[in-house]
N, C-alpha and C positions, 0 to 999 in steps of 0.2 A: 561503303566503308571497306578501308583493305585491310590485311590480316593482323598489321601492325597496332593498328586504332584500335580494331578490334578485341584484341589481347591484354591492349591497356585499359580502356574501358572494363573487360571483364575482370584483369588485377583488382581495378577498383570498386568491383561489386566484393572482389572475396576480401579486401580491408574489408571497407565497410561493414561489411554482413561479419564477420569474424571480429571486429571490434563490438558490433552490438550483441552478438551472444554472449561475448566475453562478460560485460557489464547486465546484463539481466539476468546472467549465470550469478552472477555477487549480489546483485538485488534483490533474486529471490533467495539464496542463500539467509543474508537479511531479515528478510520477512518471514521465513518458516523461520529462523531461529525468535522472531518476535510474536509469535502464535498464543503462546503459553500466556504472556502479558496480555497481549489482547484477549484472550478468552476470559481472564482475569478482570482485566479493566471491565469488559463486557455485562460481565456476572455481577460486578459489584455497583455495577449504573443500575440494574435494575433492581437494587436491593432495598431492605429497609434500613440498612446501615447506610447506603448515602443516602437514604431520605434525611436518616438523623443528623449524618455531618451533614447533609445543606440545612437544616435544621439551625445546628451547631452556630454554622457561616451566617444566616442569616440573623440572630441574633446576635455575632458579635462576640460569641464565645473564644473564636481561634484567632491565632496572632495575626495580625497583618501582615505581618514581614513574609508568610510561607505563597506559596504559590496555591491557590486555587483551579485551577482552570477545571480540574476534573468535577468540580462543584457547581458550576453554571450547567445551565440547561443546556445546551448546544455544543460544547466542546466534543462529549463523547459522543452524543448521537448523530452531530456532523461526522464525527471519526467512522462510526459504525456503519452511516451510508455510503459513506468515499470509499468504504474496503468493499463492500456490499456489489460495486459500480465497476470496483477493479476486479474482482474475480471474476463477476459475469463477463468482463473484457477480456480477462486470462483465458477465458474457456473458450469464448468466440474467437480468440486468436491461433489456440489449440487447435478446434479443431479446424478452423479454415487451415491451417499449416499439415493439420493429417490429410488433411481431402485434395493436398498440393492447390489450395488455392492462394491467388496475390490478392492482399487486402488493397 
C-alpha cells in the first residue's frame, strides 16, 4: 500500500470513528437523561399499585381508548432485561476500550 492509499484509508477510519462517538455521545446523553423514568417505571412494575391497575385493566374498569402497554406482563420486564443486556455490554465495551483492545 503507498502512502497515498494509506492516508486515505486512515481519513476514513477518523470519519468513521469521529462520526460514531459523535452519535453514542447523544445516545448516551439520552439514556442518562432517561434513568430517573426508568427507575421509576422499574419501582412501579414491581408494586402493589400495578398489581391494582392490572387489576383495574383486567376487569375492565379503565378506558380503552388509553394505552396500556405498561400493564401487560412483558412490556416492562422485556424493557428491564434489554437495559440489564445493554449495560453489561456498555461495561464490556469500556473496558475492552481501556485495556486498548479491538472488539
Amino acid at each position: 500500500m503507498n502512502r497515498i492509499e494509506r492516508i486515505m484509508q486512515m481519513e476514513d477510519c477518523l470519519d468513521t470513528s469521529a462520526s460514531a462517538v459523535r452519535k453514542l455521545e447523544a445516545a448516551l446523553d439520552e439514556y442518562e437523561a432517561a434513568q430517573k423514568q426508568y427507575k421509576r417505571l422499574s419501582d412501579y412494575y414491581g408494586s402493589a399499585q400495578w398489581m391494582r391497575d392490572y387489576e383495574a385493566d383486567e376487569a375492565g374498569k379503565l378506558p380503552k381508548e388509553i394505552k396500556r402497554g405498561v400493564l401487560s406482563e412483558d412490556a416492562v420486564y422485556d424493557l428491564i432485561i434489554e437495559n440489564r443486556e445493554l449495560v453489561i455490554r456498555m461495561l464490556k465495551l469500556a473496558t475492552a476500550a481501556l485495556e486498548g483492545n479491538v472488539l
